[in-house]
N, C-alpha and C positions, 0 to 999 in steps of 0.2 A: 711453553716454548713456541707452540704454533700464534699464541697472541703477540710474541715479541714479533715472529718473523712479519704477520701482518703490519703491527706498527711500524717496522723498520722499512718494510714495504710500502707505507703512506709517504713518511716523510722524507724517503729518498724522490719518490714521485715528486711529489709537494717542492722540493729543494731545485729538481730538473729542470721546474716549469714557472718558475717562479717570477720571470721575466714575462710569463704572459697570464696578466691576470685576464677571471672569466669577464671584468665588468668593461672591456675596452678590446678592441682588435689592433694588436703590433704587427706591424710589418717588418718583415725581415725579408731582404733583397739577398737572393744568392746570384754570383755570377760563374759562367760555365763556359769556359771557352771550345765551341765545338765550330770546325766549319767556319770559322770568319765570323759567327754568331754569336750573343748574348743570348742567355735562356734566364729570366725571372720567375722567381717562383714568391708566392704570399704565401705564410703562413697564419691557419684560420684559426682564430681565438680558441683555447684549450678548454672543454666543457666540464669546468672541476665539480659541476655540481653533479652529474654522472659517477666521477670517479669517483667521490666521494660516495655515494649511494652502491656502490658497486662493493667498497670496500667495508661498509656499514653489512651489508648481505653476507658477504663471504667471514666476516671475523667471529667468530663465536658468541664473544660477549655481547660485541655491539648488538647483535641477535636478539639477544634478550633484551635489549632495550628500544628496538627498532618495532614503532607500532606497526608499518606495513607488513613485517612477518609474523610479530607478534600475535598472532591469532590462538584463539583457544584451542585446548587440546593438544595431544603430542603428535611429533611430525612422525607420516608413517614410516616404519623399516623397512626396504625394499630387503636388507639380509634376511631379515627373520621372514617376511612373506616366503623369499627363495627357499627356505631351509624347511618352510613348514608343507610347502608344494613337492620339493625330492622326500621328503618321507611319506606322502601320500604315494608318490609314483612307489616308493621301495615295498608300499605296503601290498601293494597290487600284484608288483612280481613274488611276490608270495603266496599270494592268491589264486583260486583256480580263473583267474579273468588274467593271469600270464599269458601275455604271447606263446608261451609253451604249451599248455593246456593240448591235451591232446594227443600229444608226441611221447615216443615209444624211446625208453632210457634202459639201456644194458646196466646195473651193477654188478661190480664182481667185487666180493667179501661183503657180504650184505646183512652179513649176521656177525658183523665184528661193530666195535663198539664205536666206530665214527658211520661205519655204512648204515646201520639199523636207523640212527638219524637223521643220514643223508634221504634214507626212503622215504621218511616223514616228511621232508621238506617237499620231496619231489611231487609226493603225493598233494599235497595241501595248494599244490602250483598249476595242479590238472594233469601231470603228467601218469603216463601210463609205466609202469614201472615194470620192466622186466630182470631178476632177479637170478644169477649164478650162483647154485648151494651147493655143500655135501650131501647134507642130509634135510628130507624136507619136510618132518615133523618139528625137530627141533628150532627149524629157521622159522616152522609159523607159528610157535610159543615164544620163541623171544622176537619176532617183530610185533606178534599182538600184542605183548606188553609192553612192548616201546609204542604202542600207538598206532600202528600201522594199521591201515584196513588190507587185512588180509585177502579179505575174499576177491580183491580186485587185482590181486599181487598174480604175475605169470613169475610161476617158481622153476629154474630147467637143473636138474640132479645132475654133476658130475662137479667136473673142474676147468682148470686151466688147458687141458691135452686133451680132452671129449669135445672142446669147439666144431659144431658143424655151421655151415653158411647158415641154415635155416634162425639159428640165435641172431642174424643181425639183419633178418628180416623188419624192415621201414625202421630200423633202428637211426635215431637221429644223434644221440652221444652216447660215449660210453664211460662211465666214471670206473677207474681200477683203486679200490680203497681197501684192498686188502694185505694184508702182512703177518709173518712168520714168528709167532713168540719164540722169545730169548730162549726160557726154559720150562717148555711148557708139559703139563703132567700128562696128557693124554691128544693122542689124534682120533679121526673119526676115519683116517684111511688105514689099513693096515700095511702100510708100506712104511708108516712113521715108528720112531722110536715112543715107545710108554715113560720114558725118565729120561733126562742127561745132564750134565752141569756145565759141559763144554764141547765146545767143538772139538780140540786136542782126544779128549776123552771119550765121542761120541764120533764117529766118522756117517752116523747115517744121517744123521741133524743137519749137519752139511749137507750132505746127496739132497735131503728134503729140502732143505733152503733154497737151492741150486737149481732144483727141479719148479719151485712156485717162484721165486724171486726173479729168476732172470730166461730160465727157459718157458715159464708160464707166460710171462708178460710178453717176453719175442713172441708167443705163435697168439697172443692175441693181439698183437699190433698185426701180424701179419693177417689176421681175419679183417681186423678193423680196415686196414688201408684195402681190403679187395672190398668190400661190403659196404662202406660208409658212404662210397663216394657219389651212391646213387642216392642218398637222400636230399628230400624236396627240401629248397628253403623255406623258412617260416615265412606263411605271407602277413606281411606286418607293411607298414611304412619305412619305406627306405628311411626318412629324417623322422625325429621325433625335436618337437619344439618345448620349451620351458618360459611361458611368460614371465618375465623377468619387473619387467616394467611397464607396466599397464596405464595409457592414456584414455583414460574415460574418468567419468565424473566419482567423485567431486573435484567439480574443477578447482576448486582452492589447494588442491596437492599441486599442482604444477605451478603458482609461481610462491610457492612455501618451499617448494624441492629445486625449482630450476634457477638460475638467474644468470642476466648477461657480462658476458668480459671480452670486455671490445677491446681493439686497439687506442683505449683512451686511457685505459691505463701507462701506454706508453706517448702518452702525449697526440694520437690519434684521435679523429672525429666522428668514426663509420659508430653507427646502435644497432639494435638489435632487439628482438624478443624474441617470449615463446609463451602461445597459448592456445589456448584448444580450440578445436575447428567447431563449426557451425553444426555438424552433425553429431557431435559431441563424444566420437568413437578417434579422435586422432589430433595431434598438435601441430601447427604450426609454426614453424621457424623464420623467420622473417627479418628485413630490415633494409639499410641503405648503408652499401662500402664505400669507401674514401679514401683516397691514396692522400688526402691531405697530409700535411705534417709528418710527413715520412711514415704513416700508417698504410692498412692495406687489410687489413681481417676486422671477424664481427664472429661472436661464439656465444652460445651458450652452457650452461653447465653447473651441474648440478652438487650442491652442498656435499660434502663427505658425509656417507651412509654412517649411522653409526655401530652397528653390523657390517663387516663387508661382506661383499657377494662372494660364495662359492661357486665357482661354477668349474670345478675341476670332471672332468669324465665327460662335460661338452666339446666341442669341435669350434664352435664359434659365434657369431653373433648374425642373427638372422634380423632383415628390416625388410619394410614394406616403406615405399619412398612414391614419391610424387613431386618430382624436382621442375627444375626449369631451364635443362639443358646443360647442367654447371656440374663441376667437380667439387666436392666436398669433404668431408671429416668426420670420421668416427674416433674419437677418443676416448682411450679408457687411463685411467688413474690406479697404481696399487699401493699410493700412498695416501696421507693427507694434508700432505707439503701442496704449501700452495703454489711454488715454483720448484717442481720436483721433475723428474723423469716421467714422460708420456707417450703414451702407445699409438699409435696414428695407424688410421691407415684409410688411403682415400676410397671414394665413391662415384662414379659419375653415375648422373640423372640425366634422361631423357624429356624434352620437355612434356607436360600438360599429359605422362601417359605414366600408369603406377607401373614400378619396376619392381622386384625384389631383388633382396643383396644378402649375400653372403660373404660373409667377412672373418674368415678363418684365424683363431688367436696366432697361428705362426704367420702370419702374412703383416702382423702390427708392429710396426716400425718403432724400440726405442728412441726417440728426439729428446733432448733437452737444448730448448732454446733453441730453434730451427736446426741443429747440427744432430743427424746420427750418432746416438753411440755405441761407439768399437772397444771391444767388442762386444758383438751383438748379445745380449742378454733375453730370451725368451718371456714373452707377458708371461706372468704367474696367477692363473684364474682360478686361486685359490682366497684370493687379498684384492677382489676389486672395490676401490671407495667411493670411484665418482667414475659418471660420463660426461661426455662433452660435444655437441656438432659445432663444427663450423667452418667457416666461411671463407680463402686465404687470399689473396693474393701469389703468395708463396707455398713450393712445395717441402721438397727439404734441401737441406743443402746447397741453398742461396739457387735454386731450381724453380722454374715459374711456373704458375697451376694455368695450364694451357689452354683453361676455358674462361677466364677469369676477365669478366668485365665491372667496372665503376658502377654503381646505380644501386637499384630495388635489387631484392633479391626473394625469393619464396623455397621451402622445401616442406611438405605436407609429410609427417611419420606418425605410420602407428605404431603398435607396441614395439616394444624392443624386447626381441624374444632369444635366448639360447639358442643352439640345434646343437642334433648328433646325431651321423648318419649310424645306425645299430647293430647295421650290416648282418642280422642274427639267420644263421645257416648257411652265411657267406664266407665271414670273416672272424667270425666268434668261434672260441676253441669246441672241440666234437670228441677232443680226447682229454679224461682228466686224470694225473696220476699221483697217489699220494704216496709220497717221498717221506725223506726225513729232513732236517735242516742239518744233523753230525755230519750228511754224507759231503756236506761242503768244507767240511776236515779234509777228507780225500784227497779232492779238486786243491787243494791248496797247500797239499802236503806237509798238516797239521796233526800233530801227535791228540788222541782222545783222550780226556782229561782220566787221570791214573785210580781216581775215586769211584770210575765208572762201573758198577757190577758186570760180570760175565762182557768183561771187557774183551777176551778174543773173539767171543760169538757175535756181539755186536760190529765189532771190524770187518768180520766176515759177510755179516748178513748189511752191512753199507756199501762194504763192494758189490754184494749180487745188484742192490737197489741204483746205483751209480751206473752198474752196464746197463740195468735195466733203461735207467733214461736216458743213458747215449744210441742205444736201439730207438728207443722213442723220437729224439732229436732228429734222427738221420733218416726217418720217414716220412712221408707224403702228408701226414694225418695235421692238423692244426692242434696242437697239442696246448697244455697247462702242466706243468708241475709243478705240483705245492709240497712245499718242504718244512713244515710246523716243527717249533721247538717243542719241548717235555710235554705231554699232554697229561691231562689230567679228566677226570671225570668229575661233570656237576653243569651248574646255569653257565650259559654264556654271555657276555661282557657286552655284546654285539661290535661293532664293526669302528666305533667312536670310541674303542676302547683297546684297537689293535695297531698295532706299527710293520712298515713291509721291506723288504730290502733284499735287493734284487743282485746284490753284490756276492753275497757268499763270505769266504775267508771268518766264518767264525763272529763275525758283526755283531747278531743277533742271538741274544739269549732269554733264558726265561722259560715260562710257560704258557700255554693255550689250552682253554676251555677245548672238547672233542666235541660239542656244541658248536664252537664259533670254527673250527674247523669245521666242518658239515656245509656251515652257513658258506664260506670263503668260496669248499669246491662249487656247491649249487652257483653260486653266484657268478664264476667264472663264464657259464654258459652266454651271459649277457654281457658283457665287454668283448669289444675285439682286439684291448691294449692287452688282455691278460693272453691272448693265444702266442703262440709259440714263445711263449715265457717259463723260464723258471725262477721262483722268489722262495725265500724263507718269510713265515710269520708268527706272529707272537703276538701277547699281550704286551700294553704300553706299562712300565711297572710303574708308572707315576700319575696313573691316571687318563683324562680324557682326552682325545684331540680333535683338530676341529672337522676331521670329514664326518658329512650327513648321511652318505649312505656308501656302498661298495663301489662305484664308480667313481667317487674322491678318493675314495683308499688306491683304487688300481690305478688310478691315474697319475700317479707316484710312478708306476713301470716305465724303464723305456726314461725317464729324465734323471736317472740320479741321483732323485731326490726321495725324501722319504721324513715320516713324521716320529719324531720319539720325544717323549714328555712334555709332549704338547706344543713341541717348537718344529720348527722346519731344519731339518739338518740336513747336511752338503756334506752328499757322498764324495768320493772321487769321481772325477769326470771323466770320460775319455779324453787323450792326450793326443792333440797333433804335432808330429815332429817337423816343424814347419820353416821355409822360406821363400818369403813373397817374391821373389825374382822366377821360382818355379811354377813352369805351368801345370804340373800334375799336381802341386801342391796349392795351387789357388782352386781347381776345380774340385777337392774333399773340400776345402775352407767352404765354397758356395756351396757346397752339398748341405755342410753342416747349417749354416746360415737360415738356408731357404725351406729345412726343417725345422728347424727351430731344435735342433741336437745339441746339449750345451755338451760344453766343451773346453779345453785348457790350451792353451796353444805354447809349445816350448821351440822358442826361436831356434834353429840350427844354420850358423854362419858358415856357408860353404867356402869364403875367402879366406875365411882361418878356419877351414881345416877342421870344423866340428866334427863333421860323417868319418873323419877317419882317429878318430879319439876312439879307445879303447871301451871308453861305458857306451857311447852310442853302438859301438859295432856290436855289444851287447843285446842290444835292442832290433838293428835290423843288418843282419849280417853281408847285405849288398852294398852297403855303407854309401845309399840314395836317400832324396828324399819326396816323395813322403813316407811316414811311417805313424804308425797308431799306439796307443796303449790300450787298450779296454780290460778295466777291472783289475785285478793286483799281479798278474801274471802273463797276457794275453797280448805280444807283440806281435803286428801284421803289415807289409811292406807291400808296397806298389799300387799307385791310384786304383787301377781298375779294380783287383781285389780290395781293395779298403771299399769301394762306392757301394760292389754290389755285398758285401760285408755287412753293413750298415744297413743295405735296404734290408737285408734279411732277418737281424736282430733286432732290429728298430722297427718290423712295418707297420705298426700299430700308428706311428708318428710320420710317416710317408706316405706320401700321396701315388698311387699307383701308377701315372704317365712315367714316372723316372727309370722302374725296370718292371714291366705290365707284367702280368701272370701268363698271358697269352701266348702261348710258345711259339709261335711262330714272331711275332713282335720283338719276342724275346732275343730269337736266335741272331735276327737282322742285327740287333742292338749290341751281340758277342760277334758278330761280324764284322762291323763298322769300327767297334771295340780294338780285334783284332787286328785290323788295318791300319788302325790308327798308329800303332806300334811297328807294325812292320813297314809301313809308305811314309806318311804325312810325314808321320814323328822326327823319325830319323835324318830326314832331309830338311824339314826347318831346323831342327839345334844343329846340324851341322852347320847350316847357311849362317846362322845369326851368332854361334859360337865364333865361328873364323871370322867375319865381316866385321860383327859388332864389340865381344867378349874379346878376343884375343886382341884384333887391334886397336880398339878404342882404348875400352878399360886397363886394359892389364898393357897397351902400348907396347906388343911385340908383332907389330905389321908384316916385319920381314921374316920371319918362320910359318906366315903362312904360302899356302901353294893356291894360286891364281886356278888353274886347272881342275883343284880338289872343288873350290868353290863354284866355278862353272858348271863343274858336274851336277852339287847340290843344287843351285838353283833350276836347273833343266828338270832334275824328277821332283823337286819340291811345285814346279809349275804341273810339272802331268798331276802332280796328286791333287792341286787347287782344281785343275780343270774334272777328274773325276768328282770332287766334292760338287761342284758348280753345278755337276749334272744332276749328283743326287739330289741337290736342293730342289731344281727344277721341277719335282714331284711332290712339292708340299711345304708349309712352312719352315716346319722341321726335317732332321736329317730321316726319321722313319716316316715311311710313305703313312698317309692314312693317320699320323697324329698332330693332333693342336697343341699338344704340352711340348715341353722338352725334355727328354729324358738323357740318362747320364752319358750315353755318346755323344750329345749333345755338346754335355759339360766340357768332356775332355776334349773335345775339337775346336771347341769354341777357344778355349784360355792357349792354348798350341796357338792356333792361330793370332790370336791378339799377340802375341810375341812378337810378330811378324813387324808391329807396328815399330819396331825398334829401329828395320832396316830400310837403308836413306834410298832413295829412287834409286841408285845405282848401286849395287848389292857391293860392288867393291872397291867405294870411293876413298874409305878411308886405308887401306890396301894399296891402291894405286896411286895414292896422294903422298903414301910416305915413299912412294918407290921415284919419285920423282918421272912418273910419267903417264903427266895427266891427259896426254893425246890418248891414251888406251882406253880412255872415259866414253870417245868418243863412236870407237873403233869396237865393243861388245856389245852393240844391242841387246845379247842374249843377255845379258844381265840387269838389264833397266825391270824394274819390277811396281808394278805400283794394282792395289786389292782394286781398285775401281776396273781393273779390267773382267771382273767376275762379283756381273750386278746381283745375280743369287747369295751369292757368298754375302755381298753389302749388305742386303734386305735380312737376312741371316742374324746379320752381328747386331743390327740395329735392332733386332726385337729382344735377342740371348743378352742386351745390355739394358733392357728393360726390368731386368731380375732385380729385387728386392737388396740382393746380397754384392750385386755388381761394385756398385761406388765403394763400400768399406772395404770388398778386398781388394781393387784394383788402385789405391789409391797412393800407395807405395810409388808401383809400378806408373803410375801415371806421373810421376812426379821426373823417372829414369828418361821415358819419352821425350816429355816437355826439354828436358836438358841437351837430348841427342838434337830434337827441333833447331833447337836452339842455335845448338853447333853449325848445323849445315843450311841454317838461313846465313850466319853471320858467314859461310864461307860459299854465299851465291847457288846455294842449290834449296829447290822449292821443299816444301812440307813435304813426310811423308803420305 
């Protein structure tokens, strides 16, 4: 198929340009009437012999018949190098050369049959393993014969109700992996029952359940949040890098790997190359652009892997640059369509001085064929095939690259590396708690399947484990809960052989190695997508899939996505209950965007009356919009609660400026929050409601009241000029930051509404009342945002966002129309 697409690719070319052969220069006279002026433009003979060499490189077969790439030996993998570097790194965190090495691990049930080989692990990783027993002959006969070196184990006698502070001395996590048999023949406390078959029948089995499941675990959260909080983080490297792509010799890899694609595939003249520098550590990208012929770019780009890259549980793509002052392109590919869907996202360079760049997978721009597409779809750095730099004239969106001149061009790169900041002691979970995956019956108010043995004691001992981790959720601590299907006893599968799913409602069934459990919780400790997460896990029953180590499996969390039988399968997404004419509902849309949070968008037509339809009022009983879905039961209403909603379940996938951990940062940010609702808010939708909505749209001029509107625009003005001050202490609305966080959001799209209303807030009002001397005679209502240069400076950066042009694009459209109106009726722009 990909050979048809090339060939149809050729001869549509071939067919375009047909009129200018390469062996003669045609002129073609265009005329432009601008100004009383003729503007002639030549077009410069089309250099087929380029494209054709262009399209000989990129087609597979011709490949093979092509002597310049024809060279002996197979082209290298850049997947399989990827894949065979994250298993080295996964071997290490195994290792006692872990960043953990060293560090002091509370377990509690450590003599139960996933903790005895969670100790093994922990040990084997350097860590210091401090261990909660009953009894402490029997715990060090069965961990010696699980393996364990004893003599290095700190054993403390009691339980869950004997915690003193001194157990979480330099204590860095705590893993809680123990639980309550169904029906078990004997305890070793003598408060427990010696036999039972039920709960109904046994009333102590209950008290004991009661007493370890839900009150044990509350007073050790309650130790763990007073006690934990003082530990040191791991000194480690904030970023960890992954050579992906290594520019150094032999130099015959890069032009076997790389090749150019100019603008002469579209009938363009600008070339280009790439090859490796004089010091033989870095490549060069080079050439000469040309607006000729309606052209303007020069790229390179590299053959589809035939592995792709994994790079899931990374952050983004790390460069070291050497440019020449110019803005340019990082492109990645997750297909092998050779005009498919491409990820952008620019760079500027500094001239003659190396820079490094960081280039975050949410910050990469879906394009097809210079147009964004909406909606936005997140890269998936699980399926990358190729890269690309280059060169543009053009940004997106018929948008001009602002540094963009004609001529030479240079940009010097070395490797092309991964990063991931590790944030380990930061960010990474400190609490682990092993769950069940039934108790997601519960939560979804699913009947246990009737087959179930000592099916009452099980319901029972799901709810203690259910409150147990709603105590968990509602504390301080950076939590994990892992909720494994059926477990069993034997080898484990490892990590390429498990599937994860973060949904609940029964999804996930099957069973799990107590092995590859072990491995999950240990592993938890090193991701920060797995903290305050809860997921069920299993074995894949159909065999292998494609993540290489535990940070492709978790990085499934937090997207809704998730792997089963090998394929990529598409959870449900969250749902926004949405309409672009709303400002609280374009600022979750940019939320979600500029996360890169996939999402489903279900239109809600406020002019017919959706919000008040019976299934919606289902959903959000204020019968506003916006409104959320998350997961199969989980309706949530009102911007401000949905933003900080999201930061809090998502922050694995957000970036900390939007709601900081900093409580003081914070509070400003539920302050301005507040305000926003009770000042700003209220008085622009009233203004723009009466002015614009009632009179324009819906054309009932004369039911509004002149006086009501005078009122609003008078405190909608104090509220601009309050904002106008805050600005004046910083770019952004919170003093002391460069980012924008989600007060931000919501103030910003509020105010862009403004752009609706005509210089004089009540022209279309007093136009229909036939008395247009009153136009003249309210100053107070002449309104125009240049009077509040903060404010301007403000909007001009918050529309610099990634996510701005697709959501606004609607509403741009409403503006242009109102424009329109009151140019043709003698009054200026707004």
């Amino acid at each position: 198929m990909s050979n048809f697409v090339h060939s149809s690719w050729l001869v549509t070319c071939i067919h375009s340009h047909k009129r200018v052969p390469s062996s003669r220069c045609t002129v073609i006279i265009f005329s432009e009437e601008k100004q009383g002026t003729k503007k002639k433009t030549t077009r410069k003979p089309w250099p087929f012999g380029r494209f054709v060499k262009t399209f000989l490189f990129f087609n597979p077969i011709a490949r093979a018949f092509s002597q310049e790439v024809a060279v002996s030996g197979s082209l290298p993998d850049p997947g399989v190098r990827v894949r065979s570097l994250r298993l080295q790194l996964l071997t290490r965190l195994e290792k006692d050369m872990s960043p953990l090495s060293g560090r002091v691990v509370l377990v509690i049930g450590a003599t139960g049959r996933v903790g005895r080989q969670l100790i093994v692990k922990l040990q084997h990783s350097g860590c210091k393993v401090r261990a909660l027993v009953r009894d402490e002959n029997r715990a060090i006969a069965i961990l010696k014969e699980e393996g364990a070196q004893v003599d290095k184990l700190e054993l403390i006698t009691g339980d869950l109700h004997s915690l003193v502070p001194e157990h979480f001395r330099l204590v860095y996590a705590v893993f809680c992996v123990m639980g309550v048999a169904l029906q078990p023949n004997t305890f070793s406390t003598s408060s427990a029952p010696n036999a039972m078959s039920s709960v109904d029948s046994n009333a102590e089995w209950k008290l004991y359940t009661e007493l370890v499941e839900y009150e044990g675990v509350k007073n050790l959260v309650s130790f763990a949040q007073q006690y934990l909080e003082d530990a040191v983080p791991v000194e480690k490297q904030d970023v960890e890098y992954l050579d992906i792509f290594p520019f150094r010799p032999p130099a015959s890899n890069i032009p076997r790997l790389w090749g150019p694609v100019d603008d002469v595939v579209m009938g363009g003249v600008s070339q280009s190359k790439i090859e490796l520098s004089s010091s033989g550590d870095s490549v060069i990208f080079s050439g000469q652009v040309s607006t000729d012929n309606f052209g303007g770019f020069a790229s390179v780009k590299t053959i589809p892997f035939e592995t792709p890259l994994d790079l899931s549980g990374y952050d983004g793509i790390y460069l070291r640059l050497l440019g020449d002052g110019r803005r340019y392109k990082f492109i990645i590919r997750c297909d092998k369509k050779w005009d498919g869907i491409a990820y952008i996202c620019s760079m500027d360079t500094v001239a003659s001085i190396w820079k490094e760049c960081y280039l975050p997978f949410s910050q990469f721009r879906p394009v097809f064929r210079a147009k964004t597409i909406t909606p936005i779809s997140p890269l998936d750095p699980t399926t990358i095939y190729s890269f690309q730099l280059m060169y543009s004239k053009f940004e997106y969106d018929e948008k001009l690259n602002p540094s963009f001149q004609e001529g030479p061009f240079s940009l010097e790169l070395k490797d092309i590396y991964a990063y991931r900041h590790n944030e380990l002691g930061t960010k990474t979970p400190q609490f682990v708690y092993l769950s069940a995956a039934l108790v997601s019956h519960l939560t979804h108010h699913m009947s246990l399947p009737s087959s179930l043995p000592a099916k009452s004691q099980m319901e029972y001992l799901l709810s203690c484990k259910y409150r147990a981790e709603q105590v968990i959720r509602s504390s301080t601590l950076r939590y994990t809960i892992v909720r494994p299907c059926a477990m069993y006893d034997g080898k484990g599968k490892g990590c390429n052989y498990l599937c994860i799913d973060q949904q609940g409602g029964g999804r996930l069934t099957g069973t799990i190695s107590r092995q590859d459990v072990a491995d999950v919780c240990f592993h938890t400790l090193f991701c920060k997508r797995t903290s305050k997460t809860t997921f069920q896990i299993s074995e894949n029953p159909n065999g292998a899939n494609s993540c290489v180590d535990y940070f492709g499996l978790f990085s499934q969390l937090g997207f809704k996505r998730g792997r089963r039988n090998g394929q990529v399968m598409n959870f449900d997404a969250l749902t926004l209950y949405y309409e672009p004419g709303s400002p609280p509902c374009r600022a979750v849309l940019m939320f979600l965007l500029e996360n890169g949070i996939p999402h489903k968008i279900h239109r809600i037509k406020l002019f017919e009356k959706d919000h008040l339809k019976p299934e919606y009022q289902s959903i959000n009983p204020f019968q506003k919009v916006p409104a959320i879905q998350d997961g199969d039961g989980f309706f949530l209403a009102e911007s401000h609660a949905i933003l900080k909603y999201l930061f809090r379940t998502r922050a694995s996938m957000i970036q900390e400026h939007w709601y900081p951990s900093d409580p003081q940062k914070r509070a400003k940010i539920d302050e301005l929050l507040d305000w926003h609702h009770s000042s700003l808010s209220w008085s622009t939708k009233l203004t723009v409601w009466n002015a614009v909505m009632v009179a324009k749209f819906m054309n009932q001029p004369q039911s509004v009241s002149i006086p009501v509107v005078e009122f609003a625009v008078g405190q909608m003005k104090k509220s601009l000029s309050t904002l106008e001050s805050i600005l004046g202490n910083g770019p952004f609305v919170i003093k002391g930051m460069e980012q924008p966080s989600i007060a931000d959001l919501s103030l910003f799209v509020e105010i862009e509404n403004l752009r609706l209303l005509p210089s004089h807030v009540l022209y279309y009002i007093i136009q229909s009342k036939s008395n247009n001397s009153y136009l003249s005679s309210s100053p107070a209502c002449y309104f125009s945002l240049s009077e509040y240069p903060h404010i301007c400076q403000w909007l001009d950066r918050m529309k610099r966002l990634k996510s701005y042009s697709s959501v606004h694009q609607s509403f741009e459209k409403v503006v242009a129309m109102l424009q329109k109106t009151m140019m043709n009726n003698g009054y200026a722009k707004i």
